[in-house]
ZABAVO-114234 format. One record per atom (N, C-alpha, C, O): residue number from 0; chain; atom name; x, y negated, z negated. Coordinates in nm, 2 decimals. Each point is the difference from the previous one (the first is absolute). Layout:
<drenros>
NUM|A|CA|X|Y|Z $
...
</drenros>
This chain:
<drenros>
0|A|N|2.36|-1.65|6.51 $
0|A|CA|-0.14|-0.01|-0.06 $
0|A|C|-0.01|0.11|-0.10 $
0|A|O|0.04|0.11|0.01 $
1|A|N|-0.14|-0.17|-0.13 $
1|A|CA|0.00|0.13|-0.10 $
1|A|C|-0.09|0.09|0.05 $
1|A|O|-0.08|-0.03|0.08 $
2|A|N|0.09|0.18|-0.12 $
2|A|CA|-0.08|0.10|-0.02 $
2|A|C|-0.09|0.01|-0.09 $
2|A|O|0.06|0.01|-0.11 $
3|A|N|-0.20|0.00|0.07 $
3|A|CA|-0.08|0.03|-0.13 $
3|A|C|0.02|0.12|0.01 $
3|A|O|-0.03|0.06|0.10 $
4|A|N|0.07|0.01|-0.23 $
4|A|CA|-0.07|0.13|-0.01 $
4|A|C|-0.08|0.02|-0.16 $
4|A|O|0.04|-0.03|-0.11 $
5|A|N|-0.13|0.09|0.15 $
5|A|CA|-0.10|0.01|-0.17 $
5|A|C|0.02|0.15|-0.04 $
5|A|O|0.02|0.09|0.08 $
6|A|N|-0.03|-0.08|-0.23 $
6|A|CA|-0.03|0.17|-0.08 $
6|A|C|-0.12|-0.03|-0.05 $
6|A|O|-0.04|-0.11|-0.06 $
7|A|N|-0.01|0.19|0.07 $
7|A|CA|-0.17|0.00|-0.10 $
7|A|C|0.06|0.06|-0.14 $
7|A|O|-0.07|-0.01|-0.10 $
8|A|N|0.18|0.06|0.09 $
8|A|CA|0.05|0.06|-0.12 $
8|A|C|0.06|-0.09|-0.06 $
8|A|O|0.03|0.04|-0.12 $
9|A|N|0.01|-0.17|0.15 $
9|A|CA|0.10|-0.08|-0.05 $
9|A|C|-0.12|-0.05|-0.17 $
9|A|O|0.04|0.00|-0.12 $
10|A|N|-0.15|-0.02|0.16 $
10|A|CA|-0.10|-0.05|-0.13 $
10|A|C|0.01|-0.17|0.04 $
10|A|O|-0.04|-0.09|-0.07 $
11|A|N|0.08|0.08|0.16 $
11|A|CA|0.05|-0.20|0.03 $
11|A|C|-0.13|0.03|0.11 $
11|A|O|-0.02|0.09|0.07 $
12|A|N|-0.07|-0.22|-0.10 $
12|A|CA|-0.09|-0.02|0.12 $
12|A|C|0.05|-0.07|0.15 $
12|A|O|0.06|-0.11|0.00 $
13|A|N|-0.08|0.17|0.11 $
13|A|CA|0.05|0.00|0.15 $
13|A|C|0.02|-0.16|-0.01 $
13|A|O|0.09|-0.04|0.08 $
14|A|N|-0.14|-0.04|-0.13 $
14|A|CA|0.05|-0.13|0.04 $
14|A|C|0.10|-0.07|-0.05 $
14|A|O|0.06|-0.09|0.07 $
15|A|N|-0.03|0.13|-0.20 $
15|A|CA|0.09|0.00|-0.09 $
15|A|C|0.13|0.05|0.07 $
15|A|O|0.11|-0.05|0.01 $
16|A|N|-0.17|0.16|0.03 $
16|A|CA|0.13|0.10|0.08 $
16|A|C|0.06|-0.09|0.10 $
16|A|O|0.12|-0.01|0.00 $
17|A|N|-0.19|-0.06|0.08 $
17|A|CA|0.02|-0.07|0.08 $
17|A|C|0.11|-0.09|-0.04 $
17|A|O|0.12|0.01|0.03 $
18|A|N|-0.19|-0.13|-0.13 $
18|A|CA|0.10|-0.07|-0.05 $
18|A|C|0.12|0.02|-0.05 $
18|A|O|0.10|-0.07|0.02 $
19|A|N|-0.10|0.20|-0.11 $
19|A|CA|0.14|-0.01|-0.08 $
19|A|C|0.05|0.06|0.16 $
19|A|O|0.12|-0.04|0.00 $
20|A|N|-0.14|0.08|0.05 $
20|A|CA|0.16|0.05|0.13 $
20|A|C|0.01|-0.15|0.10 $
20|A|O|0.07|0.01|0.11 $
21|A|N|-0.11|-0.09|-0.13 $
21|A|CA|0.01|-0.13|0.11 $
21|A|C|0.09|-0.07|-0.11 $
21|A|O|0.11|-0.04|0.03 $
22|A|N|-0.16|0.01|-0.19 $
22|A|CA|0.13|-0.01|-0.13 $
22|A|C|0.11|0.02|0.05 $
22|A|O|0.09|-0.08|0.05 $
23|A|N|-0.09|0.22|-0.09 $
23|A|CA|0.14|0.11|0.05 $
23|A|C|0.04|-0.03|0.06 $
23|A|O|0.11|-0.04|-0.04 $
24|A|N|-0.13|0.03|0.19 $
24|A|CA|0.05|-0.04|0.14 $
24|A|C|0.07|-0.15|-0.02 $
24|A|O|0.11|-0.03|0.05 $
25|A|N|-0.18|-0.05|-0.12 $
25|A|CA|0.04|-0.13|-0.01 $
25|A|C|0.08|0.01|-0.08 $
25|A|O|0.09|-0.07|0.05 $
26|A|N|-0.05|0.14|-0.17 $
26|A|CA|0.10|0.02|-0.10 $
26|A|C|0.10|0.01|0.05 $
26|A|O|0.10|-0.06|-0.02 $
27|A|N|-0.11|0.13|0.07 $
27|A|CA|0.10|0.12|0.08 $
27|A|C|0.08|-0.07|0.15 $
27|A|O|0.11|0.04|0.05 $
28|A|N|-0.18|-0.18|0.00 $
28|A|CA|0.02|-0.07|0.06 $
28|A|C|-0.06|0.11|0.16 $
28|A|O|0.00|-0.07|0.11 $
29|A|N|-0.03|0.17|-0.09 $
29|A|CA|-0.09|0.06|0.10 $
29|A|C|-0.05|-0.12|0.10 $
29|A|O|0.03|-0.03|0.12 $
30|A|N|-0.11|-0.04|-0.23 $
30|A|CA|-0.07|-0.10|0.08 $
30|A|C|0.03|-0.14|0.01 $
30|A|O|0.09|-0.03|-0.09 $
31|A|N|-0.11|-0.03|0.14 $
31|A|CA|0.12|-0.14|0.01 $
31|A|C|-0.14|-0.11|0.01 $
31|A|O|-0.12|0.04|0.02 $
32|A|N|0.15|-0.18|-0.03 $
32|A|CA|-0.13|-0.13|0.01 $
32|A|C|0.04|0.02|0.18 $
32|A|O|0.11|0.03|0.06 $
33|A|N|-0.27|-0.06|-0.02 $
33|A|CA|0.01|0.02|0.12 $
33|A|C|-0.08|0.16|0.08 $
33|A|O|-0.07|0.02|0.09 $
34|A|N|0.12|0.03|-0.17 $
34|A|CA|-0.02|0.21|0.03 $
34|A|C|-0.17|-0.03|0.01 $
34|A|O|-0.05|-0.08|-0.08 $
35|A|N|0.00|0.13|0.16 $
35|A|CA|-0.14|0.04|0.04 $
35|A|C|-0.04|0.15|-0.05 $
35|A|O|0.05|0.11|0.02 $
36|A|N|-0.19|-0.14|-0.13 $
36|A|CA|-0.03|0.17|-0.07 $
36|A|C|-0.08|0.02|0.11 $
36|A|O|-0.05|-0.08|0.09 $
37|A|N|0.05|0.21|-0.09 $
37|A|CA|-0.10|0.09|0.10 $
37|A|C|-0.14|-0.07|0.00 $
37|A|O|-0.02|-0.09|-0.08 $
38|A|N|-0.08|0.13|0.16 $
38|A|CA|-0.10|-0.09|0.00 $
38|A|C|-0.08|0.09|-0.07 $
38|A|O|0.04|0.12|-0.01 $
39|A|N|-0.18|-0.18|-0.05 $
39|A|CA|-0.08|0.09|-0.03 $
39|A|C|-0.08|0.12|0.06 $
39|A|O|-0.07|0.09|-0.05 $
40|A|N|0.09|-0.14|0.18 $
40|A|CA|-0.07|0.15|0.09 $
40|A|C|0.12|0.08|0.02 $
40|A|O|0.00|0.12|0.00 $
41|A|N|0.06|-0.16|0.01 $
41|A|CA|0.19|0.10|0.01 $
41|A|C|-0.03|0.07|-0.16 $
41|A|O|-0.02|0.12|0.02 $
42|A|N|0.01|-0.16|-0.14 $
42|A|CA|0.01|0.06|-0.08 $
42|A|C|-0.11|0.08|0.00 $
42|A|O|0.02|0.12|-0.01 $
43|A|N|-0.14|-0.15|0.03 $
43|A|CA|-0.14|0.05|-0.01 $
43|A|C|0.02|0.17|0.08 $
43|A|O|-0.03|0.11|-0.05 $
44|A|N|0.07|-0.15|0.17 $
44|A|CA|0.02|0.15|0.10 $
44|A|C|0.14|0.08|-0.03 $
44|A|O|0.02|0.11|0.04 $
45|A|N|0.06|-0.19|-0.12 $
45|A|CA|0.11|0.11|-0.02 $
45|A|C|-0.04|0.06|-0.16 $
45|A|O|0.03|0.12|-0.02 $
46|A|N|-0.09|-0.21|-0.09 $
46|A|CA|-0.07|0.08|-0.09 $
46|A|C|-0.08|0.07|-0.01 $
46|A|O|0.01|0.11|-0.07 $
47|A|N|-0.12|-0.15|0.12 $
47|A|CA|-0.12|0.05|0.00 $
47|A|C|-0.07|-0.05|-0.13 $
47|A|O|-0.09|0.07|-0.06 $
48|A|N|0.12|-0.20|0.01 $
48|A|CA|-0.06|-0.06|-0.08 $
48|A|C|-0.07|-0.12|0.05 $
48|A|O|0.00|-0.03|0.11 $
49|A|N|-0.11|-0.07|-0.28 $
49|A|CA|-0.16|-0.05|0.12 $
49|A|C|0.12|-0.16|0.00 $
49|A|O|0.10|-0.01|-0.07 $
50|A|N|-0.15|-0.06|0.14 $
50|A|CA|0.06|-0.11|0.03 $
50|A|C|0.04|-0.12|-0.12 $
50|A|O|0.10|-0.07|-0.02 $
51|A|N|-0.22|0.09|-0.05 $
51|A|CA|-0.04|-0.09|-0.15 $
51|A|C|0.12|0.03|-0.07 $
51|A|O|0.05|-0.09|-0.08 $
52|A|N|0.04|0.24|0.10 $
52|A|CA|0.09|-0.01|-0.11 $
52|A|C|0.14|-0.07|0.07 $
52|A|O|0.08|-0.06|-0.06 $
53|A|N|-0.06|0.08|0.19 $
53|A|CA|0.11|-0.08|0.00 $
53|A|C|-0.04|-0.14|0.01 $
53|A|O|0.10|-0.07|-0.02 $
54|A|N|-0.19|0.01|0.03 $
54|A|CA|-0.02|-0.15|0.01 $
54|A|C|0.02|0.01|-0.16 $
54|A|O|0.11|-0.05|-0.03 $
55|A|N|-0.17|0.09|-0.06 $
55|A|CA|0.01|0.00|-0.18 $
55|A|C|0.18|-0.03|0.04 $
55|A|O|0.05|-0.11|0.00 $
56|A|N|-0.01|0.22|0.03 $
56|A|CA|0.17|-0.02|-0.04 $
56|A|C|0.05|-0.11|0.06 $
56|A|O|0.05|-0.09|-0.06 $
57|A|N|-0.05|0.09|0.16 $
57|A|CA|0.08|-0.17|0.07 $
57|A|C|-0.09|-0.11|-0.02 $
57|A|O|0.01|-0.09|0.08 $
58|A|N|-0.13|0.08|-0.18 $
58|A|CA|-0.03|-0.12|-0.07 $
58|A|C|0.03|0.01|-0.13 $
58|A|O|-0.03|-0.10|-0.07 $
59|A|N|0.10|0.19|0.01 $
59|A|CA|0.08|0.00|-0.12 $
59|A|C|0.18|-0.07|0.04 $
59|A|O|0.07|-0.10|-0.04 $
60|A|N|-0.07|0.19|0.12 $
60|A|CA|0.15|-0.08|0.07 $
60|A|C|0.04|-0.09|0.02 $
60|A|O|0.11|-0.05|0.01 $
61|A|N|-0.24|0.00|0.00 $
61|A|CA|-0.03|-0.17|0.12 $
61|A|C|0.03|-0.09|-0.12 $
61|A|O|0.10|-0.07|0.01 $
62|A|N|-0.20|0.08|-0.17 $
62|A|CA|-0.02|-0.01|-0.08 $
62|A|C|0.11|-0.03|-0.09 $
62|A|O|0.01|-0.10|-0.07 $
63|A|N|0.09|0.20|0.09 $
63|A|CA|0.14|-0.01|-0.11 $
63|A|C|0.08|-0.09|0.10 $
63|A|O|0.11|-0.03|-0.05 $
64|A|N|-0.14|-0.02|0.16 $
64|A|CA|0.10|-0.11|0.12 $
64|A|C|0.11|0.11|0.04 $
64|A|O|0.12|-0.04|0.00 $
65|A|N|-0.14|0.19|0.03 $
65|A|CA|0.09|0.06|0.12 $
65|A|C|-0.04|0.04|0.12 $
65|A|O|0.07|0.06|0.09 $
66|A|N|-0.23|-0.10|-0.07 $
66|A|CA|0.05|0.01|0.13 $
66|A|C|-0.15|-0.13|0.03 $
66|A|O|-0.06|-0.06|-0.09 $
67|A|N|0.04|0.04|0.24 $
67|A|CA|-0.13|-0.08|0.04 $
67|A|C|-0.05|0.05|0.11 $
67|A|O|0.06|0.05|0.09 $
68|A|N|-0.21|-0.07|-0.09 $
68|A|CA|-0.04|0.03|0.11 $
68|A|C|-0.01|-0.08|0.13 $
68|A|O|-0.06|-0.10|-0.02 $
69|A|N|0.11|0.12|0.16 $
69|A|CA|-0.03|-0.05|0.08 $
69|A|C|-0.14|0.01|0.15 $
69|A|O|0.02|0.05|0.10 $
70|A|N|-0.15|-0.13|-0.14 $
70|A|CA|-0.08|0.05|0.04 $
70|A|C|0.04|0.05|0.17 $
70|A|O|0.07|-0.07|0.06 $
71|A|N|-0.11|0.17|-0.01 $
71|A|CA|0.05|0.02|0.16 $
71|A|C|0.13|0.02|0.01 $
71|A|O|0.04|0.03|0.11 $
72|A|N|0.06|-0.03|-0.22 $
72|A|CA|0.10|0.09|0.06 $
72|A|C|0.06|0.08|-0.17 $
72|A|O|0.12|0.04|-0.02 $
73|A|N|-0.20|-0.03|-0.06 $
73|A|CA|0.01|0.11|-0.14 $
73|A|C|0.07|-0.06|-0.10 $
73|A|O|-0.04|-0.11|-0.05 $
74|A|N|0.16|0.19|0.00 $
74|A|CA|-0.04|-0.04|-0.18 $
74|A|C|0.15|-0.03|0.03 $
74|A|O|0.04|0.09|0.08 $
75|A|N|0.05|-0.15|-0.10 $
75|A|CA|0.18|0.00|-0.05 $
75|A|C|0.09|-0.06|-0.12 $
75|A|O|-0.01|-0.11|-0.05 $
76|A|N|0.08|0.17|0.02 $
76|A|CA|0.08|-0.01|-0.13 $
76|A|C|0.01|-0.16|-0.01 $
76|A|O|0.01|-0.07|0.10 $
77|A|N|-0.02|0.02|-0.23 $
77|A|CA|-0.02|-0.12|-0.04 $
77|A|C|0.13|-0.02|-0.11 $
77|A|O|0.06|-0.10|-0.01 $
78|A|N|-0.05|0.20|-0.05 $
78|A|CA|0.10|0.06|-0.11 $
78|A|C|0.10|0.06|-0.01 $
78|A|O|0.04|0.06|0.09 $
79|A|N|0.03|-0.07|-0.19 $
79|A|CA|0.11|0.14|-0.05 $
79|A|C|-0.02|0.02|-0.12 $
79|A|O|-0.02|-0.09|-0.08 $
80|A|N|0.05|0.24|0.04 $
80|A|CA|0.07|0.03|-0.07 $
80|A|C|0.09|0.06|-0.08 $
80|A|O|0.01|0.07|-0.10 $
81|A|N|0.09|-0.12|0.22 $
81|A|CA|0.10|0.10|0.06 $
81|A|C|0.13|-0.01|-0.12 $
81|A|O|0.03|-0.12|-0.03 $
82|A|N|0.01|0.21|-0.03 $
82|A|CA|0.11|-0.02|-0.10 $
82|A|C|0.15|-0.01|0.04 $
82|A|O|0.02|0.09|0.09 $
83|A|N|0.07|-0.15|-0.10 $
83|A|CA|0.13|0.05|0.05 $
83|A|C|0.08|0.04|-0.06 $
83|A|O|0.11|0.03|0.05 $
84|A|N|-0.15|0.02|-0.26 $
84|A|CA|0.05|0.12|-0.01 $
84|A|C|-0.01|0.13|0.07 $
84|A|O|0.08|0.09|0.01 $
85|A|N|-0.17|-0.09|0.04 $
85|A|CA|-0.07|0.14|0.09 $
85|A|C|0.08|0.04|0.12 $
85|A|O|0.00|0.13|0.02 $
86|A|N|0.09|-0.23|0.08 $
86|A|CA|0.04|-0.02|0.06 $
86|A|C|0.10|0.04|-0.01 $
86|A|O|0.05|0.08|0.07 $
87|A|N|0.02|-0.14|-0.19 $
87|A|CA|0.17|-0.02|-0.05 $
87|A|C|-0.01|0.19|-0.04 $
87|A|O|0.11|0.06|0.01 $
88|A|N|-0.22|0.02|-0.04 $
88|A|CA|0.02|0.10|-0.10 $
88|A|C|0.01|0.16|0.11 $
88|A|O|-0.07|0.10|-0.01 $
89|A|N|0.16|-0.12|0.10 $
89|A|CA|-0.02|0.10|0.11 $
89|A|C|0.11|0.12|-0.04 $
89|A|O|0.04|0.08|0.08 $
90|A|N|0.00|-0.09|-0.23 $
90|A|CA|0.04|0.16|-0.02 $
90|A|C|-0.11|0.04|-0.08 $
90|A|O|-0.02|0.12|0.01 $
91|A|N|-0.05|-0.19|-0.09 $
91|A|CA|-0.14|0.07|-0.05 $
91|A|C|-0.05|0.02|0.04 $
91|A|O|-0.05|0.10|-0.05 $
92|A|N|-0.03|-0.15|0.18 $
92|A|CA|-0.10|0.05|0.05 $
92|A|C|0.07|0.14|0.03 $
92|A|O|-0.06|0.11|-0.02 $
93|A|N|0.19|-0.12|0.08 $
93|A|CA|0.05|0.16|0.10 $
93|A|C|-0.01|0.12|-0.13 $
93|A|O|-0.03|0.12|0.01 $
94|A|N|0.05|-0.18|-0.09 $
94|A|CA|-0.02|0.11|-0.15 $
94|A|C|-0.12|0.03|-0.01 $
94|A|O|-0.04|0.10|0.05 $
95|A|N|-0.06|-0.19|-0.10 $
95|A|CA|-0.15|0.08|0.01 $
95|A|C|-0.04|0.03|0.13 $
95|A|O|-0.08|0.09|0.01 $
96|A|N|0.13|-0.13|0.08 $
96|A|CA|-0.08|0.10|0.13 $
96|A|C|0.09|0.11|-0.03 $
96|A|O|-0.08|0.10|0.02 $
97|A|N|0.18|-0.06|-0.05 $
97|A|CA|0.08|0.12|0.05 $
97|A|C|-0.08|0.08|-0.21 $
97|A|O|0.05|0.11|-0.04 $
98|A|N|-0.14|-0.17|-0.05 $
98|A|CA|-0.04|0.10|-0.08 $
98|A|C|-0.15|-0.03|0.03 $
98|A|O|-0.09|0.03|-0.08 $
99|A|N|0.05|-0.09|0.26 $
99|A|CA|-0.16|0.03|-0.03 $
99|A|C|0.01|0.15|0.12 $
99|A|O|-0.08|0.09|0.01 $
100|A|N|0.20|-0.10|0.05 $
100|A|CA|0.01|0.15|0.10 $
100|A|C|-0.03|0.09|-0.11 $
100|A|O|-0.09|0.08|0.01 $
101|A|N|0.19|-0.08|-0.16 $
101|A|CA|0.07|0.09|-0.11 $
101|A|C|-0.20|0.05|-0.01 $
101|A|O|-0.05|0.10|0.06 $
102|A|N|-0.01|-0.18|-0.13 $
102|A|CA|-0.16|-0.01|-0.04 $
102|A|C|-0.07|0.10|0.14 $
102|A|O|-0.08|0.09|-0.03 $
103|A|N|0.12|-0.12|0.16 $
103|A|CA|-0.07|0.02|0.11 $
103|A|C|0.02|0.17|0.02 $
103|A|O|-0.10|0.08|0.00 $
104|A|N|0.28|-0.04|0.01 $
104|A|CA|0.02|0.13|-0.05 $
104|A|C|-0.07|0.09|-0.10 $
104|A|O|-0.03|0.11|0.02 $
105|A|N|0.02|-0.19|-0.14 $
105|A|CA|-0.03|0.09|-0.11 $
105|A|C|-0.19|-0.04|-0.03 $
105|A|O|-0.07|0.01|-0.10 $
106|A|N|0.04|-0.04|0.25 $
106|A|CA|-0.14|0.07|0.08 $
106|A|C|-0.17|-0.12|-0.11 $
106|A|O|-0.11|0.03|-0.03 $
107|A|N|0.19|-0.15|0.01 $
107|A|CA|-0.05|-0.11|-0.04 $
107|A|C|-0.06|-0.07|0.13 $
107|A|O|0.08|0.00|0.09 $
108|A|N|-0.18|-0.06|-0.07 $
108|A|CA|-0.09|-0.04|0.09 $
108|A|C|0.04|-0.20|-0.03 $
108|A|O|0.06|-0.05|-0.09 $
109|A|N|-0.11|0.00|0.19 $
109|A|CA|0.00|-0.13|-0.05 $
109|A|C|-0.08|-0.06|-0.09 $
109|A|O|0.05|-0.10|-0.04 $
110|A|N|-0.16|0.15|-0.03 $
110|A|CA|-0.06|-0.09|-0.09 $
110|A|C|0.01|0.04|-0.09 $
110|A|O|-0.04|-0.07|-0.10 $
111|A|N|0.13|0.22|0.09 $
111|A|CA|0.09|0.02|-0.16 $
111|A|C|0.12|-0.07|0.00 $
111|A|O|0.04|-0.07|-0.10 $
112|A|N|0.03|0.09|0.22 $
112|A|CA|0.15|-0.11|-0.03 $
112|A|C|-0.04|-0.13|-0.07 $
112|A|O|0.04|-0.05|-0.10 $
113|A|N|-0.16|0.02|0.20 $
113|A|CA|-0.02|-0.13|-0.09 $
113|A|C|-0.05|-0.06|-0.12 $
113|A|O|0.03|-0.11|-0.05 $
114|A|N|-0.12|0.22|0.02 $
114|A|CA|-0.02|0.00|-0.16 $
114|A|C|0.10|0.06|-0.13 $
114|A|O|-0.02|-0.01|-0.12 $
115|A|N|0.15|0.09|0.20 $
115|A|CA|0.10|0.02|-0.08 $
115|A|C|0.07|-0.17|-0.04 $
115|A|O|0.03|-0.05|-0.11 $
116|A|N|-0.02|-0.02|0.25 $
116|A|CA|0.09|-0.08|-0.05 $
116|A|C|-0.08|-0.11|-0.04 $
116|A|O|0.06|-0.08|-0.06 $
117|A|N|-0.16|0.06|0.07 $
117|A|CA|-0.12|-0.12|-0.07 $
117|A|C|0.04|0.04|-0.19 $
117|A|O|0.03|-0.08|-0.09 $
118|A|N|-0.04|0.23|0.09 $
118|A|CA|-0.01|0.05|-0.11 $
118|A|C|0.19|-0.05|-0.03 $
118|A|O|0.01|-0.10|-0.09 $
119|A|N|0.07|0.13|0.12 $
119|A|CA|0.10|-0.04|-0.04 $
119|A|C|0.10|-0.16|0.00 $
119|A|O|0.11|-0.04|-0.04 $
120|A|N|-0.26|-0.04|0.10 $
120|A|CA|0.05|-0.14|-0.02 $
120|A|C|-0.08|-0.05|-0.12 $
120|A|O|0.05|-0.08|-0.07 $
121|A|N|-0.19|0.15|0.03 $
121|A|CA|-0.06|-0.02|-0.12 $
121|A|C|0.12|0.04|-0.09 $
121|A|O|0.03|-0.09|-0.08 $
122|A|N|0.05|0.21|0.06 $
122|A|CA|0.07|0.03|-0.14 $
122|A|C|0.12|-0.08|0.01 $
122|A|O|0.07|0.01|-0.10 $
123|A|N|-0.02|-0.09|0.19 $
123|A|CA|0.12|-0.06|-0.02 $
123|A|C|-0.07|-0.10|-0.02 $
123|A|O|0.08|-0.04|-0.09 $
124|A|N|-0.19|-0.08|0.11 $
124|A|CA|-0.05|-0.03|-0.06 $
124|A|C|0.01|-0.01|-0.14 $
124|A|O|0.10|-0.06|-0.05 $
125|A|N|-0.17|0.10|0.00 $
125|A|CA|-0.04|0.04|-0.13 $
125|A|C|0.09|0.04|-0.10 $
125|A|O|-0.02|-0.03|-0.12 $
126|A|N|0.16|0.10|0.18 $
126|A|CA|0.07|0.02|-0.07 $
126|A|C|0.12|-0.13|-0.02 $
126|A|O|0.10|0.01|-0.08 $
127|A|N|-0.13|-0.17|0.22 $
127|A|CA|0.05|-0.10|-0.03 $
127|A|C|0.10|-0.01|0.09 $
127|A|O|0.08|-0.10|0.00 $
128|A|N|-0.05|0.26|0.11 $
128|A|CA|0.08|-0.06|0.10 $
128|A|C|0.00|-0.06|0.11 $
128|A|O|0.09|-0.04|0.06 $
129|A|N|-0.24|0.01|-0.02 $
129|A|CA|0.00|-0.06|0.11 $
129|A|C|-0.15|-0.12|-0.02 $
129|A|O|-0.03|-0.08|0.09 $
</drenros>
């Protein structure tokens, strides 16, 4: 089952937060059709956020057809979208995890690793390589 975790630093509003990591999870194949999301009082007492915003997010969810709600027994994956280049790509990933340790050493926090490399999919981007 997924984990939420929220940053008040991220600038993404907590519901949003929500969504894009249930995305991810689904991208990433994490979550599978079938997978049961945490419930909203499960999220409610492990965040400490008001209930309105995770209902907002798994009626966005609901909305895009990845997941549905089941009245009396919660919300479950309806969708994918799970890549199977992502899958196939298991010396890249071992490369960026072994340069997000490199970032982690040279005393980079998570929401800078992540705005380094947000920042560096913009210039390859832009510059037409990816």
């Amino acid at each position: 089952m997924i984990e939420f975790h929220l940053s008040s630093r991220s600038g993404v509003s907590p519901y949003m937060q929500i969504v894009q990591q249930v995305r991810q999870a689904l991208r990433l194949g994490l979550l599978r059709d079938g997978d049961q999301l945490p419930t909203v009082k499960e999220v409610v007492a492990r965040l400490a956020i008001n209930p309105n915003t995770v209902l907002k997010a798994y009626r966005e969810l609901e909305h895009a057809g990845l997941v549905a709600a089941r009245p009396g027994a919660g919300t479950f994956v309806t969708g994918s979208l799970a890549d199977p280049a992502i899958a196939a790509n298991g010396p890249l990933r071992r490369e960026l995890r072994g340069w997000i340790v490199k970032a982690r050493r040279a005393g980079l926090d998570e929401e800078s690793i992540e705005a380094l490399f947000r920042d560096a999919v913009r210039s390859a981007r832009i510059e037409g390589v990816a």
